[in-house]
C-alpha positions in Angstrom: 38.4 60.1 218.6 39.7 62.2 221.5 40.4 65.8 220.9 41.9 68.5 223.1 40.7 72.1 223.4 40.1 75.3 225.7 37.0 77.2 226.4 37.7 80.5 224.7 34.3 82.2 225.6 30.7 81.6 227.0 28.0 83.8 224.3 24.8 84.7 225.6 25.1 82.3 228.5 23.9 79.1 226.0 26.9 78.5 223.9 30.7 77.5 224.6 33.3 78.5 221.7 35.9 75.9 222.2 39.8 76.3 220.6 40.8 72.4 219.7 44.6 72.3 220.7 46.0 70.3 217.4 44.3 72.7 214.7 43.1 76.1 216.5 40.0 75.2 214.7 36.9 76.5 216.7 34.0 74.3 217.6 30.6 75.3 219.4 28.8 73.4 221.7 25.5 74.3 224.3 27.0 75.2 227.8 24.6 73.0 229.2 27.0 69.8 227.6 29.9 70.8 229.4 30.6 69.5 232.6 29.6 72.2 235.6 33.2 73.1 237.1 34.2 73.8 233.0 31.8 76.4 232.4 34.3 79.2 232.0 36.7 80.5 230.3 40.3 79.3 230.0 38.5 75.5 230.7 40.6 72.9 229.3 38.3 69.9 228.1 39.0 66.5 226.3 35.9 65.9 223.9 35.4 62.5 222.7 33.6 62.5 219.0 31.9 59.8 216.7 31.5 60.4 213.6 31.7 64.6 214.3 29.6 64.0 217.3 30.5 65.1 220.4 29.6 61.9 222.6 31.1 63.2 226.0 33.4 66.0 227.4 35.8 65.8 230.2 37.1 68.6 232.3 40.9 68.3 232.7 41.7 70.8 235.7 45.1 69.8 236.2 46.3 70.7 232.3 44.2 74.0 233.2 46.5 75.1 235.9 49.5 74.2 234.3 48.3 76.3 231.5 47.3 79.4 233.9 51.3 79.1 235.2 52.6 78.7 232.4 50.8 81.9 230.7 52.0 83.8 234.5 55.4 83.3 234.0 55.7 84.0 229.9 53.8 87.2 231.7 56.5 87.4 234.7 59.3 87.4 231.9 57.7 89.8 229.9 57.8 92.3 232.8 61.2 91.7 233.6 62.5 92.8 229.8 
């Protein structure tokens, strides 16, 4: 099963608190399983379970930057009001 989700935070340098798009539910996983350029916050990642097993995570850098735009110009409007 393929699930969507966003690095929220990095804690104590070891462990990734993930928000999973379709139920805001938070997850943890060890920083060391994500991929390198998605070690940081704001990170969007597909993680592929079994059985409630993460089996592999993929960094998705182009729904990341549509994201980061997205949240600039809800921030742009904001301004404007």
């Amino acid at each position: 099963m393929m699930k969507k989700g966003t690095v929220d935070r990095i804690e104590d340098g070891e462990h990734a608190v993930i928000v999973l798009s379709s139920t805001d539910e938070q997850t943890v996983c060890a920083v060391e399983e994500l991929p390198h350029e998605a070690r940081h916050s704001g990170a969007v990642i597909e993680l592929e379970t079994a059985d409630e097993d993460v089996s592999k995570i993929n960094y998705l850098p182009d729904e990341e930057e549509t994201n980061r735009e997205r949240i600039s110009r809800k921030r742009d409007e904001a301004t404007d009001e």
